[in-house]
PAFI-717321 format. One line per 8 residues: number of its first residue (from 1); their letters; for each residue x, y, z of N, C-alpha, C, O. Coordinates in Angstrom, 3 decimals, padded with zeros to 6 digits. Example, Ala and Ser with C-alpha at 12.3 -4.5 7.8 and 13.67 -1.06 7.14 Angstrom:
BEGIN
1> as> 013.190 -005.690 007.800 012.300 -004.500 007.800 013.200 -003.300 007.800 014.236 -003.319 008.465 | 012.850 -002.250 007.080 013.670 -001.060 007.140 012.900 000.030 007.870 013.409 001.138 008.039 .
This chain:
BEGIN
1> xxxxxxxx> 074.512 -032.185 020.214 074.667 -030.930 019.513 075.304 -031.225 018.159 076.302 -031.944 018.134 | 074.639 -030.562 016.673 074.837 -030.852 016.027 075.861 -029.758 015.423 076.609 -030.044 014.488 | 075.842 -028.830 015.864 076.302 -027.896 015.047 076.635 -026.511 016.204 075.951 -026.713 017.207 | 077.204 -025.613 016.302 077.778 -024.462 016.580 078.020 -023.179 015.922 078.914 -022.370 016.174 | 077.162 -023.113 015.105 077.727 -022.166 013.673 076.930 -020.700 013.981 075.753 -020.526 014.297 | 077.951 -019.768 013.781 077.379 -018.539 014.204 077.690 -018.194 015.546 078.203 -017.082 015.666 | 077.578 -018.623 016.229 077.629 -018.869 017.870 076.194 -019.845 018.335 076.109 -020.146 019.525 | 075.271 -020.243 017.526 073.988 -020.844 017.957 074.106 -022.049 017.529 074.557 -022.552 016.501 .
9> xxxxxxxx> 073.404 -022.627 018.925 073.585 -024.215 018.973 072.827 -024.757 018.567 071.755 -024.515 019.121 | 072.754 -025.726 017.504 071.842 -026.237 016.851 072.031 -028.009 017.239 073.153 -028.512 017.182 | 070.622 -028.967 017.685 071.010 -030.090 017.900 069.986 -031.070 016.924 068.810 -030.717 017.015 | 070.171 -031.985 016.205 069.328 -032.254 015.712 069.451 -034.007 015.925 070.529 -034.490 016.271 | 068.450 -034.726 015.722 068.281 -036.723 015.771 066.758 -036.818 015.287 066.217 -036.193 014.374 | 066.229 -037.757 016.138 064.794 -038.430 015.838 063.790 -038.112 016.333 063.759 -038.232 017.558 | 063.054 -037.795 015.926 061.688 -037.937 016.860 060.378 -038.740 015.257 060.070 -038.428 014.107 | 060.049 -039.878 016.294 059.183 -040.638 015.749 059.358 -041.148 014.485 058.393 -041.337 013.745 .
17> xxxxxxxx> 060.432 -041.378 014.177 061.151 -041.823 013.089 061.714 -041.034 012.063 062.185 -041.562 011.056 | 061.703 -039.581 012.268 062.089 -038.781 011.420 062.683 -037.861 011.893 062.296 -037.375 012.956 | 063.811 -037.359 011.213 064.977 -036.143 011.519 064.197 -034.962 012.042 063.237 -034.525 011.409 | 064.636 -034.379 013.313 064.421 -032.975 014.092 065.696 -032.369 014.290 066.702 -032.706 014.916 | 065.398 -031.421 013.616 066.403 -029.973 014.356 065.933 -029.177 015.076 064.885 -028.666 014.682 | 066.493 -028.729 016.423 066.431 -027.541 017.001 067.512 -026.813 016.936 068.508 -027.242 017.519 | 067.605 -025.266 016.063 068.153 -024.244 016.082 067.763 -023.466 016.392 066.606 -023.153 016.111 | 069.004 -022.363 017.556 068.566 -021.412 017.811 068.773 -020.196 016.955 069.523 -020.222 015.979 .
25> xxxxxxxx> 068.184 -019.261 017.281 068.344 -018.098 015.923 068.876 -017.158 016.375 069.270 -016.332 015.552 | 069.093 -016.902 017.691 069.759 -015.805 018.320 068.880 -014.672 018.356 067.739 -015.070 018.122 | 068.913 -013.467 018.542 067.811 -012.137 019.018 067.399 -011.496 017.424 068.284 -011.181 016.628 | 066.538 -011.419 017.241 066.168 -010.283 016.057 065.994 -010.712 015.127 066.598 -011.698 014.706 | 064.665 -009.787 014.223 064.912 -010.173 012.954 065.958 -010.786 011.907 065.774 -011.790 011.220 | 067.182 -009.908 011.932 067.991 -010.195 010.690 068.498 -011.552 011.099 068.574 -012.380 010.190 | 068.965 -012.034 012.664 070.111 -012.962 013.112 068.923 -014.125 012.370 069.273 -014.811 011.411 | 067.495 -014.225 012.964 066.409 -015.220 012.484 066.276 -015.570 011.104 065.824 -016.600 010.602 .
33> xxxxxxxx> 066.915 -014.166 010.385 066.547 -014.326 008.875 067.681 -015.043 008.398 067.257 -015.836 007.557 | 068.903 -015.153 008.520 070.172 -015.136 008.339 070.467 -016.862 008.910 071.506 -017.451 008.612 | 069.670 -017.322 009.521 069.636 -018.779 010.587 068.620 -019.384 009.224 069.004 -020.157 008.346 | 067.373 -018.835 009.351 066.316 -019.897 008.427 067.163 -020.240 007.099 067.376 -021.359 006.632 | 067.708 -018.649 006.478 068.646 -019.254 005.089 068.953 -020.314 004.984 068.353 -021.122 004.276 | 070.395 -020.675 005.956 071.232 -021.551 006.405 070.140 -022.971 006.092 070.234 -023.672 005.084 | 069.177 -023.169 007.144 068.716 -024.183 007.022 067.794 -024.257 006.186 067.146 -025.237 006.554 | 067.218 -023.751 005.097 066.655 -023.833 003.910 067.627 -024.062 002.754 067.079 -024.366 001.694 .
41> xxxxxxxx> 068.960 -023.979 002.742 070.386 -024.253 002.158 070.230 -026.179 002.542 070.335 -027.149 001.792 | 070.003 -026.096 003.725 069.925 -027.537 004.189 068.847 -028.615 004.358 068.749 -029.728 004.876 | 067.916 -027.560 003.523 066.785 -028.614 003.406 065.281 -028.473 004.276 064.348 -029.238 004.035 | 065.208 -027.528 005.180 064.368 -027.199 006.012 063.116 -027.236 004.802 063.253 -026.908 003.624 | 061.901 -027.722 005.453 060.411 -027.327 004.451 059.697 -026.665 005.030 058.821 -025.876 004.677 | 060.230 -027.121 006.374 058.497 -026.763 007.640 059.563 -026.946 008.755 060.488 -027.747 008.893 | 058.849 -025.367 009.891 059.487 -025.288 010.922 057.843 -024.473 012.013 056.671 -024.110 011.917 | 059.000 -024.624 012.945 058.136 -024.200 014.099 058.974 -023.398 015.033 059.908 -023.819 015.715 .
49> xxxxxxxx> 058.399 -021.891 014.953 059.205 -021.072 015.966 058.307 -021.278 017.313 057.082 -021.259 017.433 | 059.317 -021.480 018.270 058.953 -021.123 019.621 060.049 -020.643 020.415 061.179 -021.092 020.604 | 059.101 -019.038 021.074 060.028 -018.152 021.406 059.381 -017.627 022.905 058.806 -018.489 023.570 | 059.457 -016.273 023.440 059.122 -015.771 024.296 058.389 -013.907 023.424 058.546 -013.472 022.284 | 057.716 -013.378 024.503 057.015 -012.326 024.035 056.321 -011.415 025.214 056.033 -011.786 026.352 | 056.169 -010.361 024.735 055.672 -009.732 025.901 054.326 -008.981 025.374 054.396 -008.331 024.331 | 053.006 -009.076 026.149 051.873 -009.187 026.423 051.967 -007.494 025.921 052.892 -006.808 026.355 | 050.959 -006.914 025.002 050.515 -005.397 025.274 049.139 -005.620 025.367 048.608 -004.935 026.241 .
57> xxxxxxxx> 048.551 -006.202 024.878 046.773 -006.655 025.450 046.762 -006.755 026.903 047.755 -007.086 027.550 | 045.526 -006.439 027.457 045.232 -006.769 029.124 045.620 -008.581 029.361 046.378 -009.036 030.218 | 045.018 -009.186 028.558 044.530 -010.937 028.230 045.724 -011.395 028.928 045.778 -011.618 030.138 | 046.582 -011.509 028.177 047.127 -012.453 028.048 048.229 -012.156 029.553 048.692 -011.078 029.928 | 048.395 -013.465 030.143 049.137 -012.859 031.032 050.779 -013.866 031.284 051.147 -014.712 030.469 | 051.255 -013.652 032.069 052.494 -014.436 032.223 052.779 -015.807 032.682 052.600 -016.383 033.756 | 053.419 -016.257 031.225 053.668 -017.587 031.239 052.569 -018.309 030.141 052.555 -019.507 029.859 | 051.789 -017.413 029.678 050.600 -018.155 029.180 051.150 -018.344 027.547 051.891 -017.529 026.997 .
65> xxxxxxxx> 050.653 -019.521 026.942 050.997 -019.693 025.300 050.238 -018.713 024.052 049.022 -018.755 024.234 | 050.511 -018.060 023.141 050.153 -018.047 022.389 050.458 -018.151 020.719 051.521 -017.750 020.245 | 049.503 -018.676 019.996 049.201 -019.333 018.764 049.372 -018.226 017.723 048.405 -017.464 017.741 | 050.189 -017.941 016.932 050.640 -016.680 016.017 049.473 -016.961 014.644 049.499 -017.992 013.971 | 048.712 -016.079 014.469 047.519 -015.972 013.484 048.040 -015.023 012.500 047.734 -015.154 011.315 | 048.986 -013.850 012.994 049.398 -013.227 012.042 050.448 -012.159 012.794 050.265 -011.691 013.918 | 051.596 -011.878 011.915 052.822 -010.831 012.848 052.583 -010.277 011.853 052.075 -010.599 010.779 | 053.304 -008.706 012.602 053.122 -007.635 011.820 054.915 -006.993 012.191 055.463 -007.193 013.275 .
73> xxxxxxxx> 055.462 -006.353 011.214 056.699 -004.983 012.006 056.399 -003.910 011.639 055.863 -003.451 010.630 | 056.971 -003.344 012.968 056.573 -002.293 013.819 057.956 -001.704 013.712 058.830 -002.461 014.134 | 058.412 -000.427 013.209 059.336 000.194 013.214 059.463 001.563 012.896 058.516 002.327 013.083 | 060.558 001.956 012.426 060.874 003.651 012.988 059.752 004.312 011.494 059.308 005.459 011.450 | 059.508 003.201 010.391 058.993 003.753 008.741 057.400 003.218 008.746 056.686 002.996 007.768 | 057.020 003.059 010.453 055.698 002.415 010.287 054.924 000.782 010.382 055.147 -000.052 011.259 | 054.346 000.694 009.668 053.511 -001.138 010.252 053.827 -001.345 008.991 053.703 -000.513 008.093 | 054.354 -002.748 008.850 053.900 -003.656 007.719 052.995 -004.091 007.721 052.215 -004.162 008.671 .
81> xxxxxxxx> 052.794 -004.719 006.074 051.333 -005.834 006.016 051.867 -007.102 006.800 052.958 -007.659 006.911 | 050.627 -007.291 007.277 050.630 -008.758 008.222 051.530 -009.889 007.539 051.544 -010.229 006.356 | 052.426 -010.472 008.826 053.021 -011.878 007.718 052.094 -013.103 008.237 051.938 -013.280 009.445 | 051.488 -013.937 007.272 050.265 -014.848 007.862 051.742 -016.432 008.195 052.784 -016.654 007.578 | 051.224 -017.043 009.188 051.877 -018.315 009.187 051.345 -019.340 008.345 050.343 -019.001 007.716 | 051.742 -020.459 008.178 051.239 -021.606 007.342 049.554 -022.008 007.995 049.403 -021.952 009.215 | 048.700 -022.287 007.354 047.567 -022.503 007.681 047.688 -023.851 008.624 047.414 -023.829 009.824 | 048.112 -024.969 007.955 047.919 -026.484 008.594 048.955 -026.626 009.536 048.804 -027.383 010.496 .
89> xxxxxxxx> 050.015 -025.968 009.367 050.845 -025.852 010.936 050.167 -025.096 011.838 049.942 -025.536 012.965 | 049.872 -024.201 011.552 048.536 -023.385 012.301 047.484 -023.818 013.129 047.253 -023.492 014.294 | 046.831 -024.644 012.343 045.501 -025.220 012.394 046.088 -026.610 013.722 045.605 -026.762 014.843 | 047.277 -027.462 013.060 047.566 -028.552 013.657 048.388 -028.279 015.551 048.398 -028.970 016.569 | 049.000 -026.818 015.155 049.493 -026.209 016.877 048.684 -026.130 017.422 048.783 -026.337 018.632 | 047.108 -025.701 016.703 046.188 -025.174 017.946 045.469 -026.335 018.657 044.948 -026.377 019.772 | 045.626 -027.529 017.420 045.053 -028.700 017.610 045.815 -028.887 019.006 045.456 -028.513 020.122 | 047.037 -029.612 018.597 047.761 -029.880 019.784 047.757 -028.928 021.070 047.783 -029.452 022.183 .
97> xxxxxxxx> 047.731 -027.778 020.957 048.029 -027.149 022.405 046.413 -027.021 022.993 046.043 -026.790 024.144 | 045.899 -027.174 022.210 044.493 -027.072 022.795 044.264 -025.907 023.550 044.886 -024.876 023.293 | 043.217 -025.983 024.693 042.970 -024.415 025.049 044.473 -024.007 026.324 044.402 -023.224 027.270 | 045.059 -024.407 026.121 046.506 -024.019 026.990 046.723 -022.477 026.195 047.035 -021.402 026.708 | 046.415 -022.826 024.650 047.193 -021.719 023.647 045.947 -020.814 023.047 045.011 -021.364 022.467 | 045.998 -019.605 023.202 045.193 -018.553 022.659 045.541 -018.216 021.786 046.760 -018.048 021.800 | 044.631 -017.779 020.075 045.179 -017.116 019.228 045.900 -015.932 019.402 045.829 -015.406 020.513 | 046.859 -015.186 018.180 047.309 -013.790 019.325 048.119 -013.288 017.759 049.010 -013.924 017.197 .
105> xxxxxxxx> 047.455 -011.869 017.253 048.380 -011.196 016.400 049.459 -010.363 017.082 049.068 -009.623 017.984 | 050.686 -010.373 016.803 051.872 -010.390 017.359 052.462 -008.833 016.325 052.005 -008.807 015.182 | 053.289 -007.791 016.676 054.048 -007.133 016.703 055.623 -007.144 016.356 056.271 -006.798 017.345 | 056.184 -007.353 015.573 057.525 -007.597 015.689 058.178 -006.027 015.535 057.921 -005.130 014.733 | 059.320 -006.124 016.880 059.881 -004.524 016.687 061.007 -005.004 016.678 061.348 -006.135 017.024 | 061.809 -003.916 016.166 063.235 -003.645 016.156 063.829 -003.616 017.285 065.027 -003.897 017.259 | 063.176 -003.260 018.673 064.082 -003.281 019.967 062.913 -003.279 021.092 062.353 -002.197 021.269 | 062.573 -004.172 021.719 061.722 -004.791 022.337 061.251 -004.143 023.550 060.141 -004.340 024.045 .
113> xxxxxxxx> 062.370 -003.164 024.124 061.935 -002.191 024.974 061.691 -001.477 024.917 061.767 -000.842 025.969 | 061.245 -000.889 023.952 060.914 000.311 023.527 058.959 -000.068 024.001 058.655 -001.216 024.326 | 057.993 000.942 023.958 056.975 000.515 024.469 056.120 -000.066 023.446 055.859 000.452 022.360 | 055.753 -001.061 023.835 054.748 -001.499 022.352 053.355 -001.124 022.313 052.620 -001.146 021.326 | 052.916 -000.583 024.143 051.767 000.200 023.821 051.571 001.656 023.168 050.602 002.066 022.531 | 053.014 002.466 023.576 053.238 003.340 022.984 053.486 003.277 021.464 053.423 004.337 020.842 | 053.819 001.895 020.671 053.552 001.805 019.288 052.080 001.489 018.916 051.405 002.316 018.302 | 051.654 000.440 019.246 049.752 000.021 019.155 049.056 001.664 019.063 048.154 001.867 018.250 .
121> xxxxxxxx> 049.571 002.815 019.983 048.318 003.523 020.168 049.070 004.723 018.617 048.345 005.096 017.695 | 050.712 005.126 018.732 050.714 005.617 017.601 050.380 005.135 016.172 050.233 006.079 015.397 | 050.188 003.658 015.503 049.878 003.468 014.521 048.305 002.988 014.433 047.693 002.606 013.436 | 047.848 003.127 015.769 046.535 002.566 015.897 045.664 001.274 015.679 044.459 001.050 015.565 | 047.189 000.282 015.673 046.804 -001.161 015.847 046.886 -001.543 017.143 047.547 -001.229 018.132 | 045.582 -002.704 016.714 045.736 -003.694 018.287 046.247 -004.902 017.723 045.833 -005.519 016.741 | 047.408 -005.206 018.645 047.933 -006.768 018.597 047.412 -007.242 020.137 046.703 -006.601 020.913 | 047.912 -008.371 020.283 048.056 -008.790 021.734 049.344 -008.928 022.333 049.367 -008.993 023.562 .
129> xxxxxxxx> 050.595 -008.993 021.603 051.837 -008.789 022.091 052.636 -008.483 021.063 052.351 -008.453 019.866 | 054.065 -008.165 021.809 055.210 -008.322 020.822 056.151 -009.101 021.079 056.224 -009.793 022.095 | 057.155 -009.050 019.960 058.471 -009.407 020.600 059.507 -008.667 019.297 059.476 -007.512 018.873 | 060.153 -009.508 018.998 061.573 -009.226 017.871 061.857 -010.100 016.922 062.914 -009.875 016.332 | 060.894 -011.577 016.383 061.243 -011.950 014.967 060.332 -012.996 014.104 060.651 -013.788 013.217 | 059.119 -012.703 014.687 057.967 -013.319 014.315 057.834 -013.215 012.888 057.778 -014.238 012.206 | 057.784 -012.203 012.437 057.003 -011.017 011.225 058.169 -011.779 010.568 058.102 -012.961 010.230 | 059.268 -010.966 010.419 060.739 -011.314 009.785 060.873 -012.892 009.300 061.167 -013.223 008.151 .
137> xxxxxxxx> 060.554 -013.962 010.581 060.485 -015.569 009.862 059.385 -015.758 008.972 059.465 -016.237 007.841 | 057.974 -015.205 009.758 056.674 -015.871 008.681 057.036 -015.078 007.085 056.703 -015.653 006.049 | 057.799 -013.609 007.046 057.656 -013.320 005.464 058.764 -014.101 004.842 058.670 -014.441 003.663 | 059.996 -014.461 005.690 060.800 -014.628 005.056 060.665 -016.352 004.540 061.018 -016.729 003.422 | 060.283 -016.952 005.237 059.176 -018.272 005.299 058.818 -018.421 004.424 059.283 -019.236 003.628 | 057.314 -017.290 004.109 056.732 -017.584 002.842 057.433 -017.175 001.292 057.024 -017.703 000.259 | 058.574 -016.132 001.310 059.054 -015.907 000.252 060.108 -017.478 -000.116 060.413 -017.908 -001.229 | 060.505 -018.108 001.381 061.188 -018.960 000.469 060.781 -020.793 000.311 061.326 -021.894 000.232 .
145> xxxxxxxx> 059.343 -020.091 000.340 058.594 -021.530 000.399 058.833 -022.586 001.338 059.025 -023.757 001.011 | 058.812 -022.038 002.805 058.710 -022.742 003.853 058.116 -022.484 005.061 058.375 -021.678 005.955 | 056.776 -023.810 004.836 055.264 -023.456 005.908 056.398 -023.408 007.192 057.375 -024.139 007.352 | 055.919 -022.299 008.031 056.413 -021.660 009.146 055.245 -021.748 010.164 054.262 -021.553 009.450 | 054.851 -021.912 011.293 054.212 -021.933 012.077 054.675 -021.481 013.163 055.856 -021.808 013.286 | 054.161 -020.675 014.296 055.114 -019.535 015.744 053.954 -020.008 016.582 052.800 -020.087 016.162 | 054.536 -020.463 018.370 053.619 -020.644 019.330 055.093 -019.510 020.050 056.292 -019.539 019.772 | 054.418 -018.727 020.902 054.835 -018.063 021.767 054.555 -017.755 023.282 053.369 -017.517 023.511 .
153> xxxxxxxx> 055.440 -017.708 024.415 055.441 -018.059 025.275 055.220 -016.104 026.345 055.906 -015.098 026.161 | 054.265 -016.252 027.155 054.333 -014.577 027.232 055.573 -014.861 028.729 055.664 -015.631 029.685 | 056.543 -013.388 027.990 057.326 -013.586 029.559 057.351 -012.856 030.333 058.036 -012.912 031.354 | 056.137 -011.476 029.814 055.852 -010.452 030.596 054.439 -009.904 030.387 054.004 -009.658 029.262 | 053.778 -009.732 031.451 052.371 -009.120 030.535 052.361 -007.637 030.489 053.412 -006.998 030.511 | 051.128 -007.048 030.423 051.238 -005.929 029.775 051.625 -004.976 031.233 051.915 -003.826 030.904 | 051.679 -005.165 032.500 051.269 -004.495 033.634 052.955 -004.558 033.835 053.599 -003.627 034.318 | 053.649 -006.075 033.284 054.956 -005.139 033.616 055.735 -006.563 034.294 056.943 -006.797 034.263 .
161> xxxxxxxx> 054.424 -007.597 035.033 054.710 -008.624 035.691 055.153 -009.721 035.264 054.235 -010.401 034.807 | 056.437 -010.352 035.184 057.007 -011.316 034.921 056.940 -012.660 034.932 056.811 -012.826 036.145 | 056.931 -013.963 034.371 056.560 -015.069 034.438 058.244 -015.364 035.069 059.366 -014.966 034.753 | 057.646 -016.336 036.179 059.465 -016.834 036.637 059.893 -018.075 035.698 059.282 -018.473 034.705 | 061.048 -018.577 036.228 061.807 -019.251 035.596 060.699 -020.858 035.024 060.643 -021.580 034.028 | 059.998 -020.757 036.354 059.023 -022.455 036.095 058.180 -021.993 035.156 057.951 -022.818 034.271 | 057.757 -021.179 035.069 056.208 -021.026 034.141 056.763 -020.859 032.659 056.042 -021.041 031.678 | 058.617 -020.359 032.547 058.816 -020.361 031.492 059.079 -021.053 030.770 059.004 -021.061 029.541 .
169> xxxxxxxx> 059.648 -022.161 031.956 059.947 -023.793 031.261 058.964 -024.314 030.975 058.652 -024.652 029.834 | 058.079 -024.515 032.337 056.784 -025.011 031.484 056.061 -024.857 030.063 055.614 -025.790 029.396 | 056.034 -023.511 029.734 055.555 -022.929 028.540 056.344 -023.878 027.311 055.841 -024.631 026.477 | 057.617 -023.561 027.529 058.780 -023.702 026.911 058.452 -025.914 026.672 058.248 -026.425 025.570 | 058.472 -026.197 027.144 058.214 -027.751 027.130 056.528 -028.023 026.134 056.186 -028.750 025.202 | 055.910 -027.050 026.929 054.214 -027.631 026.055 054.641 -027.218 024.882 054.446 -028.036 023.983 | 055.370 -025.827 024.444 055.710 -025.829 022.886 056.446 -026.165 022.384 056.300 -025.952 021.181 | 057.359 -026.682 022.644 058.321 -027.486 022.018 057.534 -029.308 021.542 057.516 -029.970 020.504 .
177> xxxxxxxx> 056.946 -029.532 023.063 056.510 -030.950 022.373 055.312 -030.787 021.378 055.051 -031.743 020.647 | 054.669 -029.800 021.311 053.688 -029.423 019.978 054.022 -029.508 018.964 053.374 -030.031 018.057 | 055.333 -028.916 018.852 056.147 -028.640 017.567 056.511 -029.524 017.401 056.194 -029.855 016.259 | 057.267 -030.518 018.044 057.840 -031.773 017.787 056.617 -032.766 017.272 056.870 -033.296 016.190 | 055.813 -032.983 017.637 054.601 -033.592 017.141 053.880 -033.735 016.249 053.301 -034.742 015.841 | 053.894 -031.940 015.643 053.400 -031.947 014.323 054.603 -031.868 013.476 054.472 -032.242 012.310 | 055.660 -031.476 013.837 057.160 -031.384 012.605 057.211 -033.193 012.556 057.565 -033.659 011.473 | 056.895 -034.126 013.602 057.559 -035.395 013.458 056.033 -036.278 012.695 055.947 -037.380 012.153 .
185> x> 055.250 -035.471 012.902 054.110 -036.526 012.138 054.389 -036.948 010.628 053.607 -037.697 010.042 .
């Protein structure tokens, strides 16, 4: 562990001959926005979020990966424009996760329980899930010139049914070593 700051544990060393950090960002937009700063202060160029999310499409179901093509927020003033992720982190996650990982435009809300089908049908978008800080990293990403790439892990699908603890690790391991793979190439 490299660090403790904020309350989030950040650990960083080697992978494949070159410096990796894993920081966590804690819940929500702002805590995520407020974390990337920090490490764009420290040099960050290119990162890779991997998080958890919950399914509002039929598809996708629990425990399963998906590949962020584009987040959107979803809040009390309406939809934003889409935040797009980096193309070649993009391109290179899907490489690596292969068909484990489905593309998937993503939702970012302000409070995660709130219903996200009940948002999809009032603004009349279809995503395939949500969660709480997708949107928030990819804009804040691209405003501060750092390719961002998101694989997300579903931890609930749309019916309500939960992925247990194994399917989350599992998830949790195939995206992490993705990320590590293409951040260490």
């Amino acid at each position: 562990m490299s660090n403790h700051a904020r309350g989030l544990w950040g650990y960083t060393g080697a992978a494949s001959g070159r410096e990796l950090t894993i920081q966590s960002t804690g819940m929500g937009g702002p805590s995520a926005a407020i974390v990337l700063d920090d490490l764009v202060e420290l040099g960050v160029r290119r990162a890779v979020r991997v998080g958890t999310c919950v399914a509002i499409a039929a598809e996708p179901g629990p425990g399963d990966l998906l590949t962020v093509i584009e987040a959107r927020a979803w809040g009390g003033g309406g939809i934003g424009d889409p935040a797009l992720p980096d193309q070649e982190l993009t391109t290179r996650l899907r490489e690596e996760l292969g068909e484990t990982a489905r593309p998937a435009s993503i939702a970012s809300l302000d409070v995660l329980h709130q219903s996200g089908k009940a948002e999809s049908a009032r603004y009349g978008e279809r995503v395939d899930a949500a969660d709480m800080q997708t949107a928030t990293l990819l804009a804040r990403g691209g405003a501060q010139g750092v390719a961002i790439g998101a694989v997300l892990i579903v931890a609930e699908d749309a019916e309500g049914r939960q992925a247990d603890d194994e399917r989350l690790e599992q998830g949790a391991k195939r995206a992490g070593a993705a990320a590590q793979a293409i951040l260490s190439a």
